[in-house]
C-alpha positions, 0 to 999 in steps of 0.5 A, spaced: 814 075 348 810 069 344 806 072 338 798 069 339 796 062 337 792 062 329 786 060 334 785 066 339 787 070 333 780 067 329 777 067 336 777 075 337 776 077 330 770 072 330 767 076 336 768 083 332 764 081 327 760 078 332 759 085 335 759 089 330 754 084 326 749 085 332 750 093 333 748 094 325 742 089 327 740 094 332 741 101 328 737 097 323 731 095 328 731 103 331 730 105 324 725 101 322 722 101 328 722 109 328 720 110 320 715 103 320 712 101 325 713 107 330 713 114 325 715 120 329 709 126 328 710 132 328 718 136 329 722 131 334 729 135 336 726 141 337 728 144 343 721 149 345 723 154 349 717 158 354 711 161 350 713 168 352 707 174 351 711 180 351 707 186 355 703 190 352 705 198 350 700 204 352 699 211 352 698 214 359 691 213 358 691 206 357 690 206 350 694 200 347 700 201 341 703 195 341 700 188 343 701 182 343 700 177 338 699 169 336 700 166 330 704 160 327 710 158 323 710 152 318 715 147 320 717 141 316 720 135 319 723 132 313 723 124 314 716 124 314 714 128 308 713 124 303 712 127 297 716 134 298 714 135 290 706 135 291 708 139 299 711 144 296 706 145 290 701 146 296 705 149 300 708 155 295 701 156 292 698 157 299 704 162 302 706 165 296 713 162 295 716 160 289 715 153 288 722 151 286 726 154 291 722 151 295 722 144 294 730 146 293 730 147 300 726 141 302 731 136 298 737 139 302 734 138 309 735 131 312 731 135 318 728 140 321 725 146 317 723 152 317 717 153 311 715 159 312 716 164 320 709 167 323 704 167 316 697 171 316 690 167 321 687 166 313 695 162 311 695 159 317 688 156 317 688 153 310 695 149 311 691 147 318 685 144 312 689 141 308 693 137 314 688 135 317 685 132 310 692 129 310 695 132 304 702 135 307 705 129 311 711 131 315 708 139 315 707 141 322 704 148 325 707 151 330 705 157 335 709 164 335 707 169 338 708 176 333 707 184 335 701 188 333 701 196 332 693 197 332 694 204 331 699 204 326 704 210 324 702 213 331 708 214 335 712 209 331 719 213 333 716 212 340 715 205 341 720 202 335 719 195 333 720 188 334 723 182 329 722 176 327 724 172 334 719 178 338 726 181 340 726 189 340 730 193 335 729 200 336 725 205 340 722 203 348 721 196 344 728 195 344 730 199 351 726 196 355 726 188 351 727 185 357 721 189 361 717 187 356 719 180 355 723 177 361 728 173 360 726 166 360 726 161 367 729 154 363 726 150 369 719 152 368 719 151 360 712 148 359 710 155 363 708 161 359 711 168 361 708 174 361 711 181 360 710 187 363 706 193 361 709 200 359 704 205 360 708 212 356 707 219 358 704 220 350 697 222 349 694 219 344 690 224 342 694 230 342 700 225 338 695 224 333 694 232 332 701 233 333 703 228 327 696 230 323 700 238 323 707 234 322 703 232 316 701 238 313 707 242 314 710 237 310 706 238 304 706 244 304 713 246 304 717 240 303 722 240 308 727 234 309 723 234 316 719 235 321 719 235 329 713 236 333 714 235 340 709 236 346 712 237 354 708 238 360 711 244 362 710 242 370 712 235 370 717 234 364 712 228 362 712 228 354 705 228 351 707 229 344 712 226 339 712 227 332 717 227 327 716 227 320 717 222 315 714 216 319 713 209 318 709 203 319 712 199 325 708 193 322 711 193 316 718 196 318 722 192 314 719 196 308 722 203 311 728 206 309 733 209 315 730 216 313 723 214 315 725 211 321 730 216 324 728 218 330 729 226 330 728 228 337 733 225 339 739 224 334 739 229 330 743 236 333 743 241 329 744 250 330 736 252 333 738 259 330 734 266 334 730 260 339 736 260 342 736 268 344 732 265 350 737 262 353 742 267 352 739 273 354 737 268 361 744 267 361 747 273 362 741 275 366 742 270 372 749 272 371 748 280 373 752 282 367 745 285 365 739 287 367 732 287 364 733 296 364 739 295 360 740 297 353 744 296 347 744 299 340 742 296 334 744 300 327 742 293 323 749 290 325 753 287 330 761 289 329 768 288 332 775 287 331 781 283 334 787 287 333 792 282 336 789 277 332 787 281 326 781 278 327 773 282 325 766 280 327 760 282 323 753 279 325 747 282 321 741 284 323 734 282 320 733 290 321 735 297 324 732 296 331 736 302 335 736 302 343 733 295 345 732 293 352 732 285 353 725 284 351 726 287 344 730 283 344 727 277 345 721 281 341 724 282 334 729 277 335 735 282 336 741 279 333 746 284 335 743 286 341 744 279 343 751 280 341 752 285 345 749 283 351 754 277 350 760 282 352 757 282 359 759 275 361 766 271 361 766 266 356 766 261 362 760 262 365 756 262 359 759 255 358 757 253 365 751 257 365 749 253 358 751 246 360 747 247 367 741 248 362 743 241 360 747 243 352 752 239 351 750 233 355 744 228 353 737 227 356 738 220 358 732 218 355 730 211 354 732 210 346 738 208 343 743 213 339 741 220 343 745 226 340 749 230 346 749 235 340 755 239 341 758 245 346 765 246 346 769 248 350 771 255 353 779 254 351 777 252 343 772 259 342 775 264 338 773 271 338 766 271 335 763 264 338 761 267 344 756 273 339 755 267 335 753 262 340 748 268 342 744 268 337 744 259 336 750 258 332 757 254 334 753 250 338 748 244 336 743 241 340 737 236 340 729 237 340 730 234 346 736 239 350 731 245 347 725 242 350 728 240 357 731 247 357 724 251 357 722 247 363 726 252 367 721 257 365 715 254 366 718 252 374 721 258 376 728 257 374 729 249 375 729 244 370 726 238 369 728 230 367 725 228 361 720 223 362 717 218 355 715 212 360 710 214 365 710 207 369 711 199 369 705 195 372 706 188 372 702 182 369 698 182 375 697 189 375 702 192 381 705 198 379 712 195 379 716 203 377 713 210 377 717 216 373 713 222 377 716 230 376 723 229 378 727 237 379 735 237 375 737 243 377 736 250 380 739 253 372 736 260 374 733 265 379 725 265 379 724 272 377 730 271 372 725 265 369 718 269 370 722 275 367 724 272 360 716 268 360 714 275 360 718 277 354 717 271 350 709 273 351 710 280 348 713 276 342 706 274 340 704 281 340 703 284 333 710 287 331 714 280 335 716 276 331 711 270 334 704 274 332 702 268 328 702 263 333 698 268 338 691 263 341 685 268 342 683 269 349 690 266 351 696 268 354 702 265 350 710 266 350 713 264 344 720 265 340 721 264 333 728 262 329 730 261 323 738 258 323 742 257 318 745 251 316 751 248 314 752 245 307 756 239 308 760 240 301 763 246 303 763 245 310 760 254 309 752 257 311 748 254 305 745 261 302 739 256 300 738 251 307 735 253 313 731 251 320 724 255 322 723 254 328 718 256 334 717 254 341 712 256 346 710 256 353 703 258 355 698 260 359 704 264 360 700 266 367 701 258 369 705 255 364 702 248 362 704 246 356 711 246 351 711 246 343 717 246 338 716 246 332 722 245 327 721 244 320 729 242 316 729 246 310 723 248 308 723 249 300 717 253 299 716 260 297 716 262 306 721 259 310 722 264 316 719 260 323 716 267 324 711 265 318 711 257 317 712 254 324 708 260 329 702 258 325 702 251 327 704 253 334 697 256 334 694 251 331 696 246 335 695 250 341 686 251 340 687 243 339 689 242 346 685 248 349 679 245 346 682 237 349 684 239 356 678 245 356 683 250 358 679 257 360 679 263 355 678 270 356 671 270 353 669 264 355 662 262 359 664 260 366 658 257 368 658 254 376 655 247 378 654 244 385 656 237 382 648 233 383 642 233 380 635 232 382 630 227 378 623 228 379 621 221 380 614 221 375 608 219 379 603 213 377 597 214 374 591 212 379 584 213 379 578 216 383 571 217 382 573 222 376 576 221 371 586 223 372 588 227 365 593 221 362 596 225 357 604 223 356 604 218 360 609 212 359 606 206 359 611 203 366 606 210 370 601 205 366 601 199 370 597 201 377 591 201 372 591 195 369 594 192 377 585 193 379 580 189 376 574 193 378 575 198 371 577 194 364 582 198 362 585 197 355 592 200 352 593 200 345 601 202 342 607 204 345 610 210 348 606 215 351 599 217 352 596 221 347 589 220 347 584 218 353 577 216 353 573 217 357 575 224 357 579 228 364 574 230 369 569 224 367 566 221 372 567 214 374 562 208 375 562 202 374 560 201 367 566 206 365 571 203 360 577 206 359 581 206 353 588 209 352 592 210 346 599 210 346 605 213 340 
């Protein structure tokens, strides 16, 4: 093949340069005419996505505990800051940022920047001022939407919060993110989307006095924590929630782990003598025994194993004698409720305690919910199944324990748990209802209403719950107070231990649950008989007195629903003068409507003086004169 002639050689390298020269002209016009003649305002290159307002947070009531809110971002399209020095001496004064690594920012950016995500209205609004007083070329402010948590604290563990991009991170915020806040629609990005609304099962009135008693029992026996919870005993639905410590949704950032632990639902722990109430409905159901049988309490449970050499003691708080199932429950037996463990397999109080829904989470809408731990029958040694009797060698929640006592508040059957009580969308259709929904059948009817009796007698004087006996109310009540494991021995702390005490009352017609837990209480009392029954009672008036519950005493009075008014008459006149005392002037106005009398009102109010005087008689010369206060 030939080689090219030194002609079309030129020829071609003279059409390179020709193309490249015109190509260079034409980079060089588009930035003169991007950077001169057309400057770009504002933050090309940002791909906006869809304005989306995510849906409020309510308690039952409608009450509002998490919303919505607007707020901007300081942006910086860096072309077209001029003066990055003098913008970032502004703009570091008015947000509060560090001048110099400000500016450092600015400089390493060729583009698009973020100054500063979702500052406060009064932040927002000087950068605005000094914008439009051209002093921040190339600073923009873009709208973001931000969550508000109007009641603070309340319910925090609850509702969880959200960051900086409104996205859920914890609670019913993250859980239902995209309930909240649907997933966008790209081809309707100019649109705004709006969430749905989440209405709670929780009152907001009953957590505040959940959470001001988690409070208190904090101060006074410093505990490492405190959980107190509220159910609706007919519906499951969860009215209360408080666990202590807590945290500020707005400003979670600032919260350590410890604060923002959801308790109820994380943490397992053995419930101690709370338990026995599970246990003796147990074996009751069972048939290994009934409410006549009887067992010997001489301070202790004792056994041995000869095959396995192995020997059982569990202590008692006291020398009880022949107890039935209810003193059992009463005095908080430890070693009847071991012996009465002897009457059952240890496969069916494994099963029995699994139906009641141990060993297996709640299913309830927060992220890390605990299953506690129930092992099976085949790893049990000779004292687990006494132990397990009396609350220890298992671990349950808050949750598990509540959701348990349903059963005996509705004959025998438990109930699902419920934190969120419906969906209504942005046009306000209720899109989902979570009403009473029954689990299982556990236990026999007479076999729960059996063991609600014996809880009542724990409120007597001499059961271990009297202090959280509510005058004038029928109330069933168990306390425990379980030892705890020390983690660095892996043995019972002589020192650490759980109070506890859960109730159900009007014992009668069961509406409510209380659990109160305190973990580690360090104070000079730490039995749950003493420092938990108490706020048992406590809390129990405070709702008595918020739903006007009825009590032995009280004054029914009976209405047939209306009333009758009396309409006041209008003033008129005779031939003698009306008596007008306490007449309101709009009674007044006939008088003043005729022109053959003058009549003359002076003040406002009703009449307290009249001339002439009542009984006159009235002719045409008659002047009426009416005072009024």
């Amino acid at each position: 093949m030939s080689e090219s002639s030194p002609d079309l050689r030129n020829k071609r390298f003279a059409f390179f340069i020709l193309v490249t020269a015109v190509f260079i002209l034409l980079l060089i016009w588009k930035f003169f005419d991007v950077m001169i003649i057309h400057p770009v305002k504002g933050n090309p290159g940002i791909v906006r996505p869809p304005r989306v307002e995510r849906g409020p947070i309510l308690d039952r009531n409608g009450k509002i505990l998490a919303v919505q809110t607007r707020l901007y971002t300081v942006t910086a399209w860096m072309p077209n800051v001029k003066n990055p020095e003098q913008s970032a001496a502004l703009l570091g004064d008015l947000l509060g940022l560090e001048t110099e690594d400000l500016l450092a920012r600015m400089k390493s950016r060729s583009g698009f920047l973020y100054v500063k995500r979702k500052v406060s209205p009064s932040e927002s609004e000087a950068v605005r001022q000094l914008i439009e007083e051209g002093e921040l070329p190339g600073i923009g402010l873009e709208p973001e939407y931000g969550r508000n948590y109007p009641e603070r604290s309340l319910a925090s563990h609850v509702i969880g919060f959200v960051g900086t991009d409104n996205v859920g991170l914890d609670g019913i915020e993250l859980t239902y993110d995209n309930v909240l806040s649907p997933p966008e629609d790209k081809k309707k990005q100019e649109e705004t989307i709006y969430g749905n609304q989440l209405f709670l099962t929780l009152d907001a009135n009953v957590q505040y006095f959940a959470e001001s008693l988690a409070k208190k029992a904090w101060e006074e026996h410093n505990p490492d924590a405190v959980m107190i919870m509220v159910m609706d005993a007919k519906s499951g639905d969860f009215l209360g929630w408080a666990s202590y410590p807590t945290f500020d949704p707005n400003n979670f950032t600032s919260a350590s782990n410890r604060e923002k632990q959801n308790r109820p639902v994380v943490a397992a722990y053995e419930p101690g003598s709370v338990f026995k109430i599970f246990s003796i409905a147990s074996f009751l159901d069972l048939g290994g025994i009934n409410t006549s049988s009887t067992f010997f309490c001489d301070g202790a449970y004792e056994k041995e194993f000869p095959a396995s050499g192995e020997r059982i003691v569990i202590n008692c708080l006291g020398h009880h004698g022949r107890v039935h199932p209810q003193e059992i429950i009463k005095y908080s037996c430890n070693a009847g409720a071991a012996y009465a463990s002897e009457t059952v397999s240890k496969q069916d109080f494994y099963d029995k305690l699994t139906e009641f829904g141990f060993g297996t989470a709640t299913h309830l809408p927060f992220p890390g919910e605990s299953a506690g731990i129930l092992r099976k029958p085949e790893q049990w040694s000779g004292r687990t199944k006494p132990t397990i009797a009396i609350g220890q060698e298992i671990s349950v929640s808050a949750v598990q324990i509540v959701t348990a006592a349903t059963a005996f508040s509705n004959n025998g059957m438990v109930l699902e748990p419920h934190i969120v009580k419906k969906i209504v969308s942005p046009e306000g259709k209720t899109l989902e209802r979570f009403d009473r929904r029954p689990i299982k059948q556990v236990i026999d009817p007479a076999v729960a209403n059996s063991v609600l009796q014996m809880m009542e007698t724990g409120s007597e004087r001499g059961g271990t719950g009297w202090r959280g006996a509510i005058e004038g109310t029928q109330i069933s009540i168990k306390t425990g107070t379980g030892e705890m494991i020390d983690p660095k021995t892996g043995t019972y702390s002589p020192a650490a231990v759980l109070a506890s005490s859960l109730a159900i009352f009007p014992s009668d017609d069961p509406r409510f649950i209380l659990y109160v837990v305190i973990d580690h209480p360090r104070g000079r009392q730490y039995y749950g008989g003493r420092i938990a029954a108490p706020i048992i009672k406590d809390l129990g008036e405070e709702l008595i007195r918020y739903y006007g519950i009825p009590i032995t005493g009280d004054t029914v009075v009976s209405h047939e629903g209306s009333i009758r008014v009396r309409i006041p008459p209008e003033a008129s006149l005779t031939d003698v003068m009306p008596d007008l005392d306490g007449f309101s002037k709009k009674q007044l106005m006939p008088l003043l409507d005729q022109d053959k009398i003058p009549v003359t009102i002076t003040g406002d109010g009703w009449v307290i003086h009249q001339s002439p005087a009542p009984g006159t008689p009235i002719t045409s010369d008659t002047k009426i004169i009416l005072e009024l206060e």
